[in-house]
N, CA, C and O of each residue as an XYZ file, in Angstrom:
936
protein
N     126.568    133.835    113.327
C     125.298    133.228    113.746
C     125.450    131.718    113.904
O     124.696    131.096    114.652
N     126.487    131.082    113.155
C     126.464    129.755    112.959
C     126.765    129.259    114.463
O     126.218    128.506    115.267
N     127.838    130.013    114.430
C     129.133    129.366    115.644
C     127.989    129.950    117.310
O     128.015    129.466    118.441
N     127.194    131.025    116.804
C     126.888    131.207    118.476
C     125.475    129.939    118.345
O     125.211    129.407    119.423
N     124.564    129.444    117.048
C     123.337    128.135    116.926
C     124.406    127.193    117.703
O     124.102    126.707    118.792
N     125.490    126.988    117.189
C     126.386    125.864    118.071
C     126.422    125.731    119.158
O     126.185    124.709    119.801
N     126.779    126.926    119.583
C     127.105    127.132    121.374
C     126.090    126.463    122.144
O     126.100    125.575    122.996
N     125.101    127.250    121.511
C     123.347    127.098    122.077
C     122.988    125.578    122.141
O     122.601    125.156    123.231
N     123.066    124.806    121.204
C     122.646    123.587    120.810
C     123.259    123.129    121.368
O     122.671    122.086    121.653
N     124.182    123.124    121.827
C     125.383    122.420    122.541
C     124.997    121.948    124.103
O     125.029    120.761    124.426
N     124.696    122.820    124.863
C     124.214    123.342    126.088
C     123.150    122.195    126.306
O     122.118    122.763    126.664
N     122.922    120.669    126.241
C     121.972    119.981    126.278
C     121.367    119.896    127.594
O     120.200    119.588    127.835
N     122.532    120.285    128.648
C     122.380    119.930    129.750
C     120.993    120.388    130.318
O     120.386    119.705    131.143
N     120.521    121.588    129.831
C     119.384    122.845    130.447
C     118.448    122.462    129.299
O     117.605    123.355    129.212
N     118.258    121.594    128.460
C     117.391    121.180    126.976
C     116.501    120.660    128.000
O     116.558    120.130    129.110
N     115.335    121.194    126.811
C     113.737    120.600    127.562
C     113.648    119.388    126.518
O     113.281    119.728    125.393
N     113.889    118.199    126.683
C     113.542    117.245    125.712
C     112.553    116.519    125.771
O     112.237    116.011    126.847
N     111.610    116.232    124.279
C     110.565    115.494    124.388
C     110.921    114.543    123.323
O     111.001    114.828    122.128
N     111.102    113.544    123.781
C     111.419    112.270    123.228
C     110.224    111.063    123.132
O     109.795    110.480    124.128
N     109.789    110.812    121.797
C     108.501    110.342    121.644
C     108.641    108.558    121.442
O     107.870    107.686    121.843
N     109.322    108.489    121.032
C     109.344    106.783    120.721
C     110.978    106.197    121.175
O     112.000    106.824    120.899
N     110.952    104.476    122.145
C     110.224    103.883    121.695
C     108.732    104.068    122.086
O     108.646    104.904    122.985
N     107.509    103.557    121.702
C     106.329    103.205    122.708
C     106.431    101.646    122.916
O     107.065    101.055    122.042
N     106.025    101.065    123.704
C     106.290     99.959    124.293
C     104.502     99.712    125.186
O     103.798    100.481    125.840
N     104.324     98.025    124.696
C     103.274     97.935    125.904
C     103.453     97.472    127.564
O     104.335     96.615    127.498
N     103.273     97.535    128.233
C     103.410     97.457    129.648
C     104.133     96.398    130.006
O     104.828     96.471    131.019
N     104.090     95.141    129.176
C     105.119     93.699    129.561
C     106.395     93.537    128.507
O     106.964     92.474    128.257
N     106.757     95.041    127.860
C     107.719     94.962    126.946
C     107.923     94.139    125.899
O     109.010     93.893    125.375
N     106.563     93.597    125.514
C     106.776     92.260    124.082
C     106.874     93.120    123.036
O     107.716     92.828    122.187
N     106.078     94.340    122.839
C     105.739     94.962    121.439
C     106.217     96.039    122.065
O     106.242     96.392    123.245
N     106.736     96.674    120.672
C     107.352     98.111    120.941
C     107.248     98.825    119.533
O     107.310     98.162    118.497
N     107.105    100.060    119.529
C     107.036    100.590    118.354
C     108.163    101.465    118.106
O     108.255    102.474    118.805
N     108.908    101.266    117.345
C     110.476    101.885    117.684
C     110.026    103.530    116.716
O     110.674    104.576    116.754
N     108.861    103.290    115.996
C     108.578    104.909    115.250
C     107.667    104.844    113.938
O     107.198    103.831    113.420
N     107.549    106.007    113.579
C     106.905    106.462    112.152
C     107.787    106.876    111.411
O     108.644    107.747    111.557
N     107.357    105.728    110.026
C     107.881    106.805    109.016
C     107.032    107.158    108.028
O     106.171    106.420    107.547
N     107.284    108.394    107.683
C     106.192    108.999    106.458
C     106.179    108.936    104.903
O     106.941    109.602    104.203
N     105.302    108.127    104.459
C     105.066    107.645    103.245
C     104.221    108.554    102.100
O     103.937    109.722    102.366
N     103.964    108.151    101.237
C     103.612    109.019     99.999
C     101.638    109.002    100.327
O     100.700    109.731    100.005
N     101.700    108.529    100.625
C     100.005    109.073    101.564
C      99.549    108.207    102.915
O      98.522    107.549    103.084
N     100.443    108.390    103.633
C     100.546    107.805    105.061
C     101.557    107.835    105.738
O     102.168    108.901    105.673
N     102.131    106.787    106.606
C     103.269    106.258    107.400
C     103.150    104.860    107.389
O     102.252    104.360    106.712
N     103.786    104.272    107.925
C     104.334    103.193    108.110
C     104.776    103.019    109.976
O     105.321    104.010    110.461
N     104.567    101.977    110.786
C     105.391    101.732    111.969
C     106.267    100.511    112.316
O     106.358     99.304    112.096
N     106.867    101.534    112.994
C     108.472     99.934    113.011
C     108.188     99.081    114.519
O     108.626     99.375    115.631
N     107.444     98.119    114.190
C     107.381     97.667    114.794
C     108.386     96.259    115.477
O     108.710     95.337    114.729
N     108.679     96.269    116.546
C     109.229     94.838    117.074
C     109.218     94.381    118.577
O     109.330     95.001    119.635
N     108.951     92.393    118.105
C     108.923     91.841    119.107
C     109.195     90.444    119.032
O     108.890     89.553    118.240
N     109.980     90.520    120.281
C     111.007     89.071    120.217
C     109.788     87.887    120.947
O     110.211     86.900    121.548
N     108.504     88.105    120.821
C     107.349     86.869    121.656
C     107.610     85.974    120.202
O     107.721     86.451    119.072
N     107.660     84.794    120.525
C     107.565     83.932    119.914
C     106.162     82.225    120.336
O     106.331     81.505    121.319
N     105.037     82.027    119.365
C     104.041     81.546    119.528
C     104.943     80.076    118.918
O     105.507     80.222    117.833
N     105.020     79.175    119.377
C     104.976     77.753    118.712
C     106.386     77.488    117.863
O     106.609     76.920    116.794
N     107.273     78.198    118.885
C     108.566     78.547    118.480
C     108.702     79.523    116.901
O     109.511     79.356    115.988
N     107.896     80.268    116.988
C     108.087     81.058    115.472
C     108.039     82.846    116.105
O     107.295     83.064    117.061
N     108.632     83.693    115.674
C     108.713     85.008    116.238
C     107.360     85.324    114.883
O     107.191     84.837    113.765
N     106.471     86.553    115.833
C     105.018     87.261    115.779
C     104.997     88.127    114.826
O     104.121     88.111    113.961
N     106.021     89.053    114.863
C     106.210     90.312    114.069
C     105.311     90.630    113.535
O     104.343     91.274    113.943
N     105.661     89.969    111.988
C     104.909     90.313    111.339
C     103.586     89.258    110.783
O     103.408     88.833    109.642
N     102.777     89.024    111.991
C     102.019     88.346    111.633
C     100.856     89.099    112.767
O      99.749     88.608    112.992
N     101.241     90.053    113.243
C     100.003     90.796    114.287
C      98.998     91.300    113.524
O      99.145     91.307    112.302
N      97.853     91.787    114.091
C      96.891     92.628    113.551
C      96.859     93.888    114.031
O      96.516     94.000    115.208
N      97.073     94.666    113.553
C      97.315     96.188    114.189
C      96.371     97.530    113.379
O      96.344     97.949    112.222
N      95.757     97.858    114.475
C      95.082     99.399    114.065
C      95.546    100.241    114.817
O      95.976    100.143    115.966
N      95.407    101.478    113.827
C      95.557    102.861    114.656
C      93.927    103.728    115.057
O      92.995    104.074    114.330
N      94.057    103.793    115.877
C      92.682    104.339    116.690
C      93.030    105.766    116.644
O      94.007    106.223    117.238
N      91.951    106.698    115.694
C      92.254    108.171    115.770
C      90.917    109.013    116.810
O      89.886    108.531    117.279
N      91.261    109.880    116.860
C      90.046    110.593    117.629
C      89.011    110.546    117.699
O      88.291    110.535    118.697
N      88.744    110.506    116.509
C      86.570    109.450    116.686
C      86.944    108.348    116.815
O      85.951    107.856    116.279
N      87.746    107.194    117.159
C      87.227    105.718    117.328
C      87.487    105.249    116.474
O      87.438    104.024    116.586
N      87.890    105.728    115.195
C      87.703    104.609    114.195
C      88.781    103.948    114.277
O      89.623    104.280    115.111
N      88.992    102.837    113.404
C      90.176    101.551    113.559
C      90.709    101.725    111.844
O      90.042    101.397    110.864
N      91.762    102.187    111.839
C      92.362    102.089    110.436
C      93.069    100.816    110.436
O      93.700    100.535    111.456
N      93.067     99.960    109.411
C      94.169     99.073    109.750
C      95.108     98.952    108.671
O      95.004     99.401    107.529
N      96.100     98.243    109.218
C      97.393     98.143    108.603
C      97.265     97.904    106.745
O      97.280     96.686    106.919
N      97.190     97.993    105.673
C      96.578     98.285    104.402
C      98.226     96.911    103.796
O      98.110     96.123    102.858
N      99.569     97.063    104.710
C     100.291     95.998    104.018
C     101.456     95.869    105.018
O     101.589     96.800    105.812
N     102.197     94.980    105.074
C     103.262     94.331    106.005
C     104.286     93.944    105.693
O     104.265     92.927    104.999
N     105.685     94.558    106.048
C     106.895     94.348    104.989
C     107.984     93.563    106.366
O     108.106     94.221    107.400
N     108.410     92.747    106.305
C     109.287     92.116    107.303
C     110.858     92.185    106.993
O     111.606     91.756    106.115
N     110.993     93.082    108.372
C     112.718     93.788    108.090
C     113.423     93.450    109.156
O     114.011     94.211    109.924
N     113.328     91.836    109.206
C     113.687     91.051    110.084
C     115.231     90.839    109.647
O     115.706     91.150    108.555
N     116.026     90.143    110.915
C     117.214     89.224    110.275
C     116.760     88.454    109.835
O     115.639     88.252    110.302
N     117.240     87.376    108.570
C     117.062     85.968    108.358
C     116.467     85.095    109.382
O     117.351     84.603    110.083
N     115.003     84.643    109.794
C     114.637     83.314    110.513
C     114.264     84.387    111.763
O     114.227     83.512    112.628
N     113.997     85.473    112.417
C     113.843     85.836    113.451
C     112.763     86.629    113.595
O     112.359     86.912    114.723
N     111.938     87.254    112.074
C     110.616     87.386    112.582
C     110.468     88.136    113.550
O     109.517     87.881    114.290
N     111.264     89.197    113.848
C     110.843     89.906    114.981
C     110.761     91.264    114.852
O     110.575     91.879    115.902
N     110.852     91.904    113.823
C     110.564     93.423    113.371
C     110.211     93.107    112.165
O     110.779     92.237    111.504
N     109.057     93.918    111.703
C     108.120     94.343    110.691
C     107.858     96.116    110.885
O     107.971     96.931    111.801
N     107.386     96.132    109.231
C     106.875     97.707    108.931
C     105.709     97.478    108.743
O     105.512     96.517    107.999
N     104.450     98.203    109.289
C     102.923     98.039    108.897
C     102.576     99.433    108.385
O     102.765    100.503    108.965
N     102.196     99.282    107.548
C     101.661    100.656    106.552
C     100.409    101.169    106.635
O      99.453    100.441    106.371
N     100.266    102.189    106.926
C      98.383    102.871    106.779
C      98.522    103.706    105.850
O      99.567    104.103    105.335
N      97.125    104.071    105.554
C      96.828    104.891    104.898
C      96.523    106.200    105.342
O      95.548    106.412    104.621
N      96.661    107.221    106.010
C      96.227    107.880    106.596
C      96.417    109.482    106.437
O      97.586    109.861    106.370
N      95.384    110.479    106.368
C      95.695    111.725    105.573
C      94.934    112.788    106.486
O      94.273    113.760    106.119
N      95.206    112.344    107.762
C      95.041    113.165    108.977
C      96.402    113.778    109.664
O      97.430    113.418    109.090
N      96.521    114.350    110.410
C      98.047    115.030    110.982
C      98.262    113.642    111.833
O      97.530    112.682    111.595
N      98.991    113.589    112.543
C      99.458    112.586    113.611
C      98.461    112.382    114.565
O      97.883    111.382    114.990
N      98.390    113.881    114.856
C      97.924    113.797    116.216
C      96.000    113.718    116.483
O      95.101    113.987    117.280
N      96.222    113.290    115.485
C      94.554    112.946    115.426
C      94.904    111.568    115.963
O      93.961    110.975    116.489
N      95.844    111.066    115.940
C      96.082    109.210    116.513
C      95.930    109.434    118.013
O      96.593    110.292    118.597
N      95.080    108.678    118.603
C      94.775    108.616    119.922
C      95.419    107.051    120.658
O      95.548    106.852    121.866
N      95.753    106.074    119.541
C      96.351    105.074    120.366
C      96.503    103.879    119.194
O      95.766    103.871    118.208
N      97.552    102.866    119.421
C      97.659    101.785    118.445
C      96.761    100.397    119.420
O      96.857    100.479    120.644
N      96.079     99.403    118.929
C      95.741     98.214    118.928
C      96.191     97.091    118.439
O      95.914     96.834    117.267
N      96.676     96.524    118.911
C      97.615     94.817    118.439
C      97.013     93.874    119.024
O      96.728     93.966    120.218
N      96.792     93.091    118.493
C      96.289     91.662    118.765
C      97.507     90.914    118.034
O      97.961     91.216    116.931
N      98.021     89.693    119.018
C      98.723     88.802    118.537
C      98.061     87.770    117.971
O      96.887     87.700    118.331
N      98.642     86.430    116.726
C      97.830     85.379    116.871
C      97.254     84.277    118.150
O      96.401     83.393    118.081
N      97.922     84.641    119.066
C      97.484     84.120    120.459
C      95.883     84.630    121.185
O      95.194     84.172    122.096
N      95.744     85.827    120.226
C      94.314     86.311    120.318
C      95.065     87.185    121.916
O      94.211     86.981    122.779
N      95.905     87.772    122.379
C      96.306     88.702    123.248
C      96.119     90.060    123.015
O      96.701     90.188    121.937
N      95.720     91.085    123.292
C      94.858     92.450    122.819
C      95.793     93.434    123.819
O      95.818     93.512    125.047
N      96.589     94.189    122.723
C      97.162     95.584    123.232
C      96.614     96.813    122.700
O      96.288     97.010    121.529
N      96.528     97.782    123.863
C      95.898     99.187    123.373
C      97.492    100.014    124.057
O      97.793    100.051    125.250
N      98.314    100.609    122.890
C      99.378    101.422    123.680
C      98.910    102.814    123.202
O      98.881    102.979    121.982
N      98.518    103.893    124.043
C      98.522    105.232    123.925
C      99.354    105.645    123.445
O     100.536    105.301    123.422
N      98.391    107.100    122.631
C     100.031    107.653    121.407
C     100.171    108.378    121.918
O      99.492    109.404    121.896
N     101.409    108.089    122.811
C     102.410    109.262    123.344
C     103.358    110.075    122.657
O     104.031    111.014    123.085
N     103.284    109.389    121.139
C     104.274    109.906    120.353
C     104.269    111.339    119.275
O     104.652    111.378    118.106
N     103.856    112.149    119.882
C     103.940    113.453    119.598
C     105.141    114.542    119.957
O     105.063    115.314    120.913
N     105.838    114.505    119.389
C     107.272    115.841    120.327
C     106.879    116.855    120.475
O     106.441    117.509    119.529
N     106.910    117.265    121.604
C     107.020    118.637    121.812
C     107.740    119.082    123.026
O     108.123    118.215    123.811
N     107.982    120.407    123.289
C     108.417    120.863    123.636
C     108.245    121.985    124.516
O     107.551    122.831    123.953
N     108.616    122.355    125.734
C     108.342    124.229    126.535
C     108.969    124.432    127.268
O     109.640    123.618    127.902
N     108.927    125.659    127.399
C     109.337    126.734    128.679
C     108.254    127.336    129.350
O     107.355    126.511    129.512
N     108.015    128.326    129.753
C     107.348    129.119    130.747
C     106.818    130.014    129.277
O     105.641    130.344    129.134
N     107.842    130.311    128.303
C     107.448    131.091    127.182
C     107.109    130.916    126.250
O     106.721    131.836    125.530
N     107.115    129.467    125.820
C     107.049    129.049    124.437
C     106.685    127.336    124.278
O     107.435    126.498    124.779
N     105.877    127.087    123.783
C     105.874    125.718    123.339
C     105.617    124.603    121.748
O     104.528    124.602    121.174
N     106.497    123.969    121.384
C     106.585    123.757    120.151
C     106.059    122.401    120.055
O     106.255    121.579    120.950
N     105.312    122.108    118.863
C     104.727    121.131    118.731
C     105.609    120.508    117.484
O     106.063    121.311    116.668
N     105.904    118.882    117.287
C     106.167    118.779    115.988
C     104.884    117.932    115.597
O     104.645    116.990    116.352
N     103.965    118.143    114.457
C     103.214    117.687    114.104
C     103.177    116.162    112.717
O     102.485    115.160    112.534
N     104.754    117.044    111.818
C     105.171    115.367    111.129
C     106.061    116.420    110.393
O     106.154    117.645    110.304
N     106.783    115.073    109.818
C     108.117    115.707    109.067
C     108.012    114.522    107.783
O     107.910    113.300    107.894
N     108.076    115.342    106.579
C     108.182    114.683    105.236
C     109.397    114.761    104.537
O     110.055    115.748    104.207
N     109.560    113.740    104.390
C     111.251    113.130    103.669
C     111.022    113.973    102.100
O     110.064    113.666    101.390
N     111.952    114.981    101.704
C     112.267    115.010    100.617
C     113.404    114.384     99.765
O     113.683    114.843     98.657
N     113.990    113.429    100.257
C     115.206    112.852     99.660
C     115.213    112.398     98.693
O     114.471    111.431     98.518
N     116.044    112.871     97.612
C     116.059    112.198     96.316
C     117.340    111.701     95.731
O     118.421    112.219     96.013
N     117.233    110.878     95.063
C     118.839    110.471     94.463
C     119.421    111.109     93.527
O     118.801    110.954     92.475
N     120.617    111.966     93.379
C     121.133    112.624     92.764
C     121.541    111.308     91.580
O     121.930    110.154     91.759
N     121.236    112.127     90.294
C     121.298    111.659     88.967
C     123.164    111.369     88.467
O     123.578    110.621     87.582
N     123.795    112.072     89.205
C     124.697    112.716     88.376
C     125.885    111.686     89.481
O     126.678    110.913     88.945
N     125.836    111.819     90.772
C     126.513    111.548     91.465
C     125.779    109.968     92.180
O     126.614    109.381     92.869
N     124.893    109.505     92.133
C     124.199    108.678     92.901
C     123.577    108.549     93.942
O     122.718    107.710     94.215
N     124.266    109.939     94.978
C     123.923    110.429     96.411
C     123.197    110.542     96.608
O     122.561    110.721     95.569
N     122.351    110.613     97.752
C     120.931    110.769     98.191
C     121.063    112.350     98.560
O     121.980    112.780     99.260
N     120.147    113.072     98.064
C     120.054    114.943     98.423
C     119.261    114.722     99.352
O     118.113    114.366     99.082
N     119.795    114.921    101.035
C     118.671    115.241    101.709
C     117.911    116.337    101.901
O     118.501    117.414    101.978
N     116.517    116.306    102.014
C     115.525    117.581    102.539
C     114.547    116.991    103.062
O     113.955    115.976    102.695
N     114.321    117.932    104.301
C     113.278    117.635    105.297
C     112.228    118.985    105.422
O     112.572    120.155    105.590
N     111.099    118.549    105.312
C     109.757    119.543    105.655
C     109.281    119.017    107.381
O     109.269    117.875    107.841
N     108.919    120.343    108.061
C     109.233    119.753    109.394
C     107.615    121.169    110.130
O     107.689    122.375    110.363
N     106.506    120.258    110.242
C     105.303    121.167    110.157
C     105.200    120.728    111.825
O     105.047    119.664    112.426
N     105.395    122.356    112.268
C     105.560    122.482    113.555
C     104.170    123.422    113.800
O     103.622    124.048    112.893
N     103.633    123.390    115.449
C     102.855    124.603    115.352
C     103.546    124.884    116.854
O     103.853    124.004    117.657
N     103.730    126.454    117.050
C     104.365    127.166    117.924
C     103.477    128.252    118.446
O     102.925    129.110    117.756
N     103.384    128.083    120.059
C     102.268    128.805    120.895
C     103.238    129.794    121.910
O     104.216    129.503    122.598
N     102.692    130.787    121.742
C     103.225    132.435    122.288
C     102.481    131.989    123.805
O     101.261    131.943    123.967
N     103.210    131.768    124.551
C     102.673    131.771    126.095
C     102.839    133.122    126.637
O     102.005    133.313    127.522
N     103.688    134.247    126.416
C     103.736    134.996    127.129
C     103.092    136.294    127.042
O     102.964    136.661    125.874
N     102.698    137.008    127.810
C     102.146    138.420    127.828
C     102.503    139.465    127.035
O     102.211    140.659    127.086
N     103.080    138.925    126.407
C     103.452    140.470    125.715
C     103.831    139.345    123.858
O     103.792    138.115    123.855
N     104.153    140.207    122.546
C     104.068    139.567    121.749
C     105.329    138.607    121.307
O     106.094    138.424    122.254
N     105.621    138.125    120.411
C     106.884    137.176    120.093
C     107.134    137.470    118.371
O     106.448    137.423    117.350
N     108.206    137.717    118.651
C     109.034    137.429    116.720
C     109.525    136.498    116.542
O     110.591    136.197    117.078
N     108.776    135.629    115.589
C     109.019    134.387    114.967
C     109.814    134.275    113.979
O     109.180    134.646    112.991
N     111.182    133.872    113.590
C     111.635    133.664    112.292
C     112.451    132.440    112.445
O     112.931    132.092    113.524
N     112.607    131.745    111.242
C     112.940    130.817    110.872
C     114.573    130.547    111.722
O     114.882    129.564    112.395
N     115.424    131.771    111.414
C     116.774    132.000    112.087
C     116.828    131.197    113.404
O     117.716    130.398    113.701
N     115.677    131.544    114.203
C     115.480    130.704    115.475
C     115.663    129.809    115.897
O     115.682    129.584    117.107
N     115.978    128.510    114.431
C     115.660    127.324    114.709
C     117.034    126.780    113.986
O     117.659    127.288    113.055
N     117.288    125.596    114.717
C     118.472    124.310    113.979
C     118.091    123.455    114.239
O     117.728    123.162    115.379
N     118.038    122.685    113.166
C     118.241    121.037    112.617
C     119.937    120.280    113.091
O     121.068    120.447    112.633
N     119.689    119.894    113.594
C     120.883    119.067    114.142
C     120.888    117.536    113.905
O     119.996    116.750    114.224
N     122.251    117.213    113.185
C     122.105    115.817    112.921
C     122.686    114.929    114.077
O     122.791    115.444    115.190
N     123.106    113.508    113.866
C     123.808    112.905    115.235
C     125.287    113.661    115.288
O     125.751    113.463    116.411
N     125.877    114.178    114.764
C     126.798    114.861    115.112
C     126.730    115.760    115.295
O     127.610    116.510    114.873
N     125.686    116.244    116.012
C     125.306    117.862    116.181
C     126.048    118.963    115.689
O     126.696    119.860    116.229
N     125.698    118.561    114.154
C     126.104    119.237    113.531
C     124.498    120.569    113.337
O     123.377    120.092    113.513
N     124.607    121.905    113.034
C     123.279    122.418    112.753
C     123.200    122.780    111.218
O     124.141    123.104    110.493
N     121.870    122.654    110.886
C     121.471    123.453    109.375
C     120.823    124.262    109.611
O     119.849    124.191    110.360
N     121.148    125.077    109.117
C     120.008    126.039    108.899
C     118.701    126.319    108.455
O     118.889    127.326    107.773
N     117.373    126.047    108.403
C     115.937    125.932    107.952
C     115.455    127.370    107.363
O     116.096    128.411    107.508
N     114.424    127.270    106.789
C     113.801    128.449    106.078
C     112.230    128.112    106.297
O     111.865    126.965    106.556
N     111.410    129.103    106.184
C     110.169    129.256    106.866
C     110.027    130.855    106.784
O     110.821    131.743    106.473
N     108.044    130.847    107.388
C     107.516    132.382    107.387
C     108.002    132.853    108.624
O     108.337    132.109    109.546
N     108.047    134.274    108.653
C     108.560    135.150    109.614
C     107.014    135.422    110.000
O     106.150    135.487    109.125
N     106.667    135.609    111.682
C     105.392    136.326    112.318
C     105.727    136.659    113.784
O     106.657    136.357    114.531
N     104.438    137.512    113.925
C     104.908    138.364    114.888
C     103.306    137.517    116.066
O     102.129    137.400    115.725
N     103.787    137.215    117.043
C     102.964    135.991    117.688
C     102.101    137.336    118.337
O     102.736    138.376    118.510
N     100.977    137.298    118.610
C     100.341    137.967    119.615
C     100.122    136.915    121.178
O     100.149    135.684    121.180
N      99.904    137.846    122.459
C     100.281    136.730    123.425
C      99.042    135.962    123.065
O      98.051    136.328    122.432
N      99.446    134.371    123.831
C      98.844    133.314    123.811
C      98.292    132.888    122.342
O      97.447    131.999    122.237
N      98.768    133.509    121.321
C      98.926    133.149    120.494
C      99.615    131.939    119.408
O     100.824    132.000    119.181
N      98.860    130.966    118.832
C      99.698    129.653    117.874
C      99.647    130.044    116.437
O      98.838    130.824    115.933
N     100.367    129.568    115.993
C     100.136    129.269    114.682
C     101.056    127.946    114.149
O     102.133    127.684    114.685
N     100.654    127.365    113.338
C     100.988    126.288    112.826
C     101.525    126.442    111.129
O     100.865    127.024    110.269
N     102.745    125.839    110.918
C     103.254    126.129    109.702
C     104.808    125.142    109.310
O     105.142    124.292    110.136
N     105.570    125.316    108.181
C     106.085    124.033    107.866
C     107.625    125.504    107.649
O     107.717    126.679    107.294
N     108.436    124.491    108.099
C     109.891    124.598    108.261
C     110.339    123.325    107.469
O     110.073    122.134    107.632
N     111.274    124.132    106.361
C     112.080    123.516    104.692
C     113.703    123.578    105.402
O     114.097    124.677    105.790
N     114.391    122.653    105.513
C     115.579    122.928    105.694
C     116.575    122.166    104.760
O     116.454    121.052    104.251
N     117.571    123.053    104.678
C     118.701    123.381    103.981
C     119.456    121.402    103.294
O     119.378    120.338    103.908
N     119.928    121.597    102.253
C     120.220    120.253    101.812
C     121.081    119.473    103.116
O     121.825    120.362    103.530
N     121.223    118.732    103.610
C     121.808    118.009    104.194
C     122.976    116.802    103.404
O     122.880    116.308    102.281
N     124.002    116.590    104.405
C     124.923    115.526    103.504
C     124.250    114.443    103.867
O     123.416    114.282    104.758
N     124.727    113.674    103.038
C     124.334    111.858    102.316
C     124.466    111.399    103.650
O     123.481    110.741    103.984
N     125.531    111.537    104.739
C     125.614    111.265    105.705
C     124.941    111.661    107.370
O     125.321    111.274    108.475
N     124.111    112.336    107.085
C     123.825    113.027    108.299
C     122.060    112.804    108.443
O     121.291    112.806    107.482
N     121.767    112.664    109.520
C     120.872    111.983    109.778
C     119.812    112.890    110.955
O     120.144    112.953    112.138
N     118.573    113.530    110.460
C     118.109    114.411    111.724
C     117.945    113.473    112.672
O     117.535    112.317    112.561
N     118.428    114.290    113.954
C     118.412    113.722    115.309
C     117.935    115.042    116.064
O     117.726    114.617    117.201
N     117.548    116.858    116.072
C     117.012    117.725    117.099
C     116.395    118.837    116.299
O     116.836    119.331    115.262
N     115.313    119.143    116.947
C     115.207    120.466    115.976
C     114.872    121.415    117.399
O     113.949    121.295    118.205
N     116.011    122.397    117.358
C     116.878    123.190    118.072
C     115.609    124.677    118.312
O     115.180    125.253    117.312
N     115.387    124.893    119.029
C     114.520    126.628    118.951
C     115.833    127.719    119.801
O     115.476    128.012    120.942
N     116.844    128.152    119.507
C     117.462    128.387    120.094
C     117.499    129.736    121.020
O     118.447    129.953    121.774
N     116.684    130.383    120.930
C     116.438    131.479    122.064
C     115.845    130.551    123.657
O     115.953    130.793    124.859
N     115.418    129.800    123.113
C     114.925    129.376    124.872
C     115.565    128.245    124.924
O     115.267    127.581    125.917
N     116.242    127.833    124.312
C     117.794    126.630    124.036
C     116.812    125.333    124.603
O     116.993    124.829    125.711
N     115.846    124.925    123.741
C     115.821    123.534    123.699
C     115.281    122.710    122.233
O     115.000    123.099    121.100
N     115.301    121.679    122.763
C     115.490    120.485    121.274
C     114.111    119.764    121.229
O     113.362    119.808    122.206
N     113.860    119.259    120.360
C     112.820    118.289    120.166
C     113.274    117.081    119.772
O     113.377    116.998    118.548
N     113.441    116.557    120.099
C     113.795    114.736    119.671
C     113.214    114.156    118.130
O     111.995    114.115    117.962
N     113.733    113.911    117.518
C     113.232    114.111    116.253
C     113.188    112.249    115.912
O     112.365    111.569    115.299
N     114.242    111.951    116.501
C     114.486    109.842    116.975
C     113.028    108.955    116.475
O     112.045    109.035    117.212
N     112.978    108.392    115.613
C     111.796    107.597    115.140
C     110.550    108.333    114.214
O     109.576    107.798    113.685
N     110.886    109.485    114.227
C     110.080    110.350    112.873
C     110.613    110.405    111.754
O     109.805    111.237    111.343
N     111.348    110.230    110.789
C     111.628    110.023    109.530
C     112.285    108.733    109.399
O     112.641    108.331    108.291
């Protein structure tokens, strides 16, 4: 099973890829290189090389996330993961205990008083004619091994998956690989269901420890051989 997930994963050429970040606003100053998921929120990596009065902006913007009713969450704290003197990438933290995709768009205002609205395009997903996969968020289980110092990776990866076709679908976990940048695959664990057509359901995929070294980069559905871009979510 391993060696034929390989074959499959391999095959990028025919991959339906949905690749969600960077987001970027229209004159390329601000860019959001991704989310990462925090202990009751995320965080975004934000960067930009505009510089006001010879000083780089970063982390000195005002930024909300605009979810589906309108409201304006804002940034709750601001960590600058700049080089030395360059001010040009920051992490802004929310609080937020909605799925992703309740985010309808980010808002930045620079101190120049300049006003960006970038649409959240940043949802992965994925289809065919038969199937379409949503990734909804992925939670870091990584912990530091006591014994050895290593970081144990584990990833929770809450997908929801829609039965497009006429007739029903068998869902099992087997289906799917985690692929790191060396496309390398793991194997995941999850519920087994039997899709009725046009049928979704939504549910969380646990995968297998990962090495200290390996880093998710696809999560593989391999009967209809494509990937989801996983790049700026953890």
């Amino acid at each position: 099973m391993r060696h034929l997930g390989l074959i499959l994963a391999f095959m990028l050429a025919a991959v339906s890829l949905s690749q969600a970040f960077p987001l970027q606003t229209t004159d390329g100053m601000i860019k959001i290189y991704g989310m990462i998921p925090t202990s009751d929120g995320f965080a975004l990596d934000i960067f930009s090389p505009y510089e006001l009065q010879g000083r780089g902006i970063a982390s000195n913007l005002k930024v909300d996330v605009v979810d589906s009713e309108d409201r304006f969450i804002k940034a709750r704290n601001i960590e600058d993961v700049s080089n030395p003197g360059y001010n040009d990438r920051a992490l802004y933290f929310f609080e937020f205990d909605q799925p992703a995709t309740q985010i309808k768009r980010t808002r930045i205002e620079t101190p120049n008083q300049d006003v960006y609205s970038i649409s959240w395009s940043g949802i992965p997903e994925a289809s065919t004619d038969n199937i379409t996969i949503k990734l909804y968020g992925v939670k870091d289980n990584t912990q530091k091994n006591t014994y050895n110092g290593l970081q144990n990776k584990q990833y929770d990866f809450e997908v929801k998956v829609t039965n497009k076709m006429p007739q029903g679908l068998a869902l099992s976990p087997k289906f799917f690989w985690l692929l790191d940048q060396f496309n390398y695959g793991y194997e995941v664990k999850g519920e087994e269901y039997k899709l009725l057509p046009n049928e979704s359901v939504r549910y969380i995929l646990h995968s297998q420890a990962l090495s200290p070294l390996s880093r998710p980069k696809g999560l593989s559905f391999l009967p209809e051989n494509f990937t989801i871009d996983l790049e700026g979510w953890y």
